[in-house]
ChimeraX commands (.cxc) that place a marker at each C-alpha (Angstrom):
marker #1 position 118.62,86.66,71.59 radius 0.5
marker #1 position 115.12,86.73,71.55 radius 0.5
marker #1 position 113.10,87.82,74.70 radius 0.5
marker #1 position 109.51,87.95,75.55 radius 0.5
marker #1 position 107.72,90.08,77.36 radius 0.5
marker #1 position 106.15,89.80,80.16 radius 0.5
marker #1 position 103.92,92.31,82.46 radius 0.5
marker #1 position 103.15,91.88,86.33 radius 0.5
marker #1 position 99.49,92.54,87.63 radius 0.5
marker #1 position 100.20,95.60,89.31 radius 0.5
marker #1 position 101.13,97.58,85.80 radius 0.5
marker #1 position 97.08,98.00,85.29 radius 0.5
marker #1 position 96.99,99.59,88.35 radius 0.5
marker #1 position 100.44,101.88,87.39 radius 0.5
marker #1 position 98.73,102.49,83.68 radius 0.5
marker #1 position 95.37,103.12,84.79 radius 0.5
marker #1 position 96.92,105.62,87.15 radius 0.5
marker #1 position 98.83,107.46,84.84 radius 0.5
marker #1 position 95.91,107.71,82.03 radius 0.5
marker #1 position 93.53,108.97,84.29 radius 0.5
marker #1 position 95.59,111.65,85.78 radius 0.5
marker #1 position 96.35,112.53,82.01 radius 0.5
marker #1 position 92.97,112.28,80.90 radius 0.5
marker #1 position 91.65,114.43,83.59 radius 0.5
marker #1 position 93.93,117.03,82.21 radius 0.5
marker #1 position 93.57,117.52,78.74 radius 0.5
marker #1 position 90.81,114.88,76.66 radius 0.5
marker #1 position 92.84,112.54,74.84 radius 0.5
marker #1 position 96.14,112.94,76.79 radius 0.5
marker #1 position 95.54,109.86,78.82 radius 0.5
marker #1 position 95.68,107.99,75.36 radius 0.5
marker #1 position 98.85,109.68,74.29 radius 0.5
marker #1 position 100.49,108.21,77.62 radius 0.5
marker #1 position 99.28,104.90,77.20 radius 0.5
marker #1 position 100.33,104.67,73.27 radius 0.5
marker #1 position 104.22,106.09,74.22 radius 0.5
marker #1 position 103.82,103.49,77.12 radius 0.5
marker #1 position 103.19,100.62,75.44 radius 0.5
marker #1 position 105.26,101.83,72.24 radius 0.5
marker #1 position 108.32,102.00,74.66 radius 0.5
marker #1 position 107.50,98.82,76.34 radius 0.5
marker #1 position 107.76,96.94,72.87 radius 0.5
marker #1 position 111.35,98.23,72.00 radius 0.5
marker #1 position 112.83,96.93,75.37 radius 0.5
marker #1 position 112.89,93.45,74.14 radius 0.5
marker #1 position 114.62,94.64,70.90 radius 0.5
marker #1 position 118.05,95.69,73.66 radius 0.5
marker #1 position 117.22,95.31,76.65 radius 0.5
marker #1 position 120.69,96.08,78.02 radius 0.5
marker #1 position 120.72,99.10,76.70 radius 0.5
marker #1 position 118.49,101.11,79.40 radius 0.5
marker #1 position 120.48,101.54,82.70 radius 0.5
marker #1 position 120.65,99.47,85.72 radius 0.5
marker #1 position 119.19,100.99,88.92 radius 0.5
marker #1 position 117.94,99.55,92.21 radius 0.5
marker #1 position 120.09,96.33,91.73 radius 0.5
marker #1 position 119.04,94.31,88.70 radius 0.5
marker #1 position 116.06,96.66,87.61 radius 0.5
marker #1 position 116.58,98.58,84.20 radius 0.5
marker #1 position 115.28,102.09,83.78 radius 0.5
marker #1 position 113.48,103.29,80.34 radius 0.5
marker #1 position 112.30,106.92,80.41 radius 0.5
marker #1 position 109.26,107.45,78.73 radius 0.5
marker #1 position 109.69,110.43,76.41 radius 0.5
marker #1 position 107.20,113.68,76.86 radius 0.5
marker #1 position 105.91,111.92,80.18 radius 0.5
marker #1 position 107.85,112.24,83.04 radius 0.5
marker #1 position 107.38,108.50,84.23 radius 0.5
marker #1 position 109.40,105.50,84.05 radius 0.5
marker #1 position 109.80,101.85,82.88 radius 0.5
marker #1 position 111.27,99.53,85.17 radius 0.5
marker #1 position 112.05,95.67,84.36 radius 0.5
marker #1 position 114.36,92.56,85.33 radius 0.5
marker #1 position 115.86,90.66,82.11 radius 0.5
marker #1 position 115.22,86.77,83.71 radius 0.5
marker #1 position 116.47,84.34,81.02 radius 0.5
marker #1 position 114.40,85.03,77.82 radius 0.5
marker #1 position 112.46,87.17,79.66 radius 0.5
marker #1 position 111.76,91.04,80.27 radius 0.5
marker #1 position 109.47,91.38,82.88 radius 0.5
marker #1 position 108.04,94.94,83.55 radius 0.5
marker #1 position 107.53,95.53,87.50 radius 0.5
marker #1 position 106.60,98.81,87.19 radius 0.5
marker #1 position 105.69,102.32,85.73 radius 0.5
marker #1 position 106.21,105.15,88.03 radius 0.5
marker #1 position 106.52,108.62,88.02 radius 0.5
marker #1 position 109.69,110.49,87.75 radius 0.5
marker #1 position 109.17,112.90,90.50 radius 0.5
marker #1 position 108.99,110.19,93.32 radius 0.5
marker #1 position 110.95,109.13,95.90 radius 0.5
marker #1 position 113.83,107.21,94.67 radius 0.5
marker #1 position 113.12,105.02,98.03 radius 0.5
marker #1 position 110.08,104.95,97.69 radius 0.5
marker #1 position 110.33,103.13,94.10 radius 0.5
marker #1 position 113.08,101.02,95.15 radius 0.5
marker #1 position 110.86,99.81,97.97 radius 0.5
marker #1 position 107.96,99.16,95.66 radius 0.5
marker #1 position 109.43,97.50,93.19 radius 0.5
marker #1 position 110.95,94.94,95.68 radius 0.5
marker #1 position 108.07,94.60,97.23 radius 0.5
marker #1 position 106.36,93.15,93.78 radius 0.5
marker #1 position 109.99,91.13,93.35 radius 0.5
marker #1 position 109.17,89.36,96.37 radius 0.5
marker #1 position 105.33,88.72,95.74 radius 0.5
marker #1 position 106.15,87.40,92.42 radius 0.5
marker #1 position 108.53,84.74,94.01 radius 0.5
marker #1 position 105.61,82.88,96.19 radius 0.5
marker link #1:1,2 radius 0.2
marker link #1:2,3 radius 0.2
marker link #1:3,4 radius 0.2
marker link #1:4,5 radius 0.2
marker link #1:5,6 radius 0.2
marker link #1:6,7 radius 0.2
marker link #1:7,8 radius 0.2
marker link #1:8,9 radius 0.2
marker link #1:9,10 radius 0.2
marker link #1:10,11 radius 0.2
marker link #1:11,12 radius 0.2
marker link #1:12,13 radius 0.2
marker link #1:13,14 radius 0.2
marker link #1:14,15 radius 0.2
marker link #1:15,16 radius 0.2
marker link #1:16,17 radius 0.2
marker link #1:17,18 radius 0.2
marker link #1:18,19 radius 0.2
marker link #1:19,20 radius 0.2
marker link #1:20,21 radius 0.2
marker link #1:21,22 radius 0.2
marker link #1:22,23 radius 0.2
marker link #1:23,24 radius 0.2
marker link #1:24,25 radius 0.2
marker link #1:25,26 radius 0.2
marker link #1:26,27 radius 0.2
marker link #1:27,28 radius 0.2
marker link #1:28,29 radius 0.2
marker link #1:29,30 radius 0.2
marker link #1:30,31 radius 0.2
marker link #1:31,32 radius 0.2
marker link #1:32,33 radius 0.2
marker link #1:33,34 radius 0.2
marker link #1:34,35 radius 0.2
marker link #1:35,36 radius 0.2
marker link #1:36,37 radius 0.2
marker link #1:37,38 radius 0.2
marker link #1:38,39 radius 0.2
marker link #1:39,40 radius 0.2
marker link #1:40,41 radius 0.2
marker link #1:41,42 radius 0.2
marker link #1:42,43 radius 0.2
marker link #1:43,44 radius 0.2
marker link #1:44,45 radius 0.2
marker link #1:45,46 radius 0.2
marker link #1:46,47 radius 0.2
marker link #1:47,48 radius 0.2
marker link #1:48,49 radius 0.2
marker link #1:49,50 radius 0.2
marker link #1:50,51 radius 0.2
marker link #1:51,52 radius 0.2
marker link #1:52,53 radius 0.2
marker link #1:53,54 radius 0.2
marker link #1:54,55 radius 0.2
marker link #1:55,56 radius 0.2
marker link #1:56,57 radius 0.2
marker link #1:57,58 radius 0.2
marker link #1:58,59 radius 0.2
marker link #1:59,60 radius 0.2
marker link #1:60,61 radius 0.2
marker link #1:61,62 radius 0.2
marker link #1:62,63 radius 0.2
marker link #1:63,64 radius 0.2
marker link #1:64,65 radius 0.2
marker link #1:65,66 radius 0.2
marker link #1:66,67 radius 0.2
marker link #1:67,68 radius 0.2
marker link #1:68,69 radius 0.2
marker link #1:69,70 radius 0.2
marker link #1:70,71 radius 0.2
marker link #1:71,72 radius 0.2
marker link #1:72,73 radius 0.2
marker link #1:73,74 radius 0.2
marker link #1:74,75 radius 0.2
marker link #1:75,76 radius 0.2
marker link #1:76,77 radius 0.2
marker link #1:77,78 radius 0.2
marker link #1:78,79 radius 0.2
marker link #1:79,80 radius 0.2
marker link #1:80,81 radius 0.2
marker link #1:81,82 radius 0.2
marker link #1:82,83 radius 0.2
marker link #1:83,84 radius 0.2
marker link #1:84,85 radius 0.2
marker link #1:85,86 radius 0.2
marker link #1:86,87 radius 0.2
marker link #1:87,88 radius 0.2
marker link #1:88,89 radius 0.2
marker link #1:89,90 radius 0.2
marker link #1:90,91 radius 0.2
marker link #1:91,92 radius 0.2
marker link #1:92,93 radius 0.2
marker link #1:93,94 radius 0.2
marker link #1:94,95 radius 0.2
marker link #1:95,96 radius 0.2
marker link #1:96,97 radius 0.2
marker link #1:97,98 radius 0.2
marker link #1:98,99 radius 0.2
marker link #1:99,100 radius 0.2
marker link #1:100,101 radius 0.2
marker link #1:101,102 radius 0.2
marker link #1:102,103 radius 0.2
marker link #1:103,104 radius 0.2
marker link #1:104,105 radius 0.2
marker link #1:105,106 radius 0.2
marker link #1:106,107 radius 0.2
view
């Protein structure tokens, strides 16, 4: 099957976050995070099953050398990426977040 994919709004904000923390570190690191993130973005439509459930219907990539995460619903033909957080929060917290921008894309 062949998916599409699709980003909410609030991944700028998650991105942008990431970079600049990363950028503010070490010149040139914030590009290194966006290039994995979007490199491991495009593969998720390629088998989308095969990253983990977690938090109900959400799937799980790891990003590799960054300690954040991919999170995204498969809806018909479509992966749709709710969010990029880091690793080191709050399972809860995440959970909460992400339903939180489940329920704001529904209006």
């Amino acid at each position: 099957m062949n998916y599409t994919l699709r980003f909410l709004p609030e991944i700028e904000e998650d991105v942008i976050a990431g970079y600049s923390w990363y950028e503010g570190k070490s010149t040139g690191l914030g590009e290194d995070f966006l290039r994995m993130f979007y490199a491991y973005s495009g593969e998720i439509p390629r088998a989308p099953l095969l990253y983990p459930r977690v938090h109900g219907n959400f799937h799980r990539r790891l990003l590799r050398r960054f300690p954040y995460a991919i999170y995204y619903i498969i809806e018909n033909s479509q992966i749709i990426v709710f969010g990029l957080f880091h690793c080191a929060r709050d399972p809860r917290t995440i959970k909460a977040k992400l339903q939180d921008r489940k329920d704001m894309k529904r209006l």
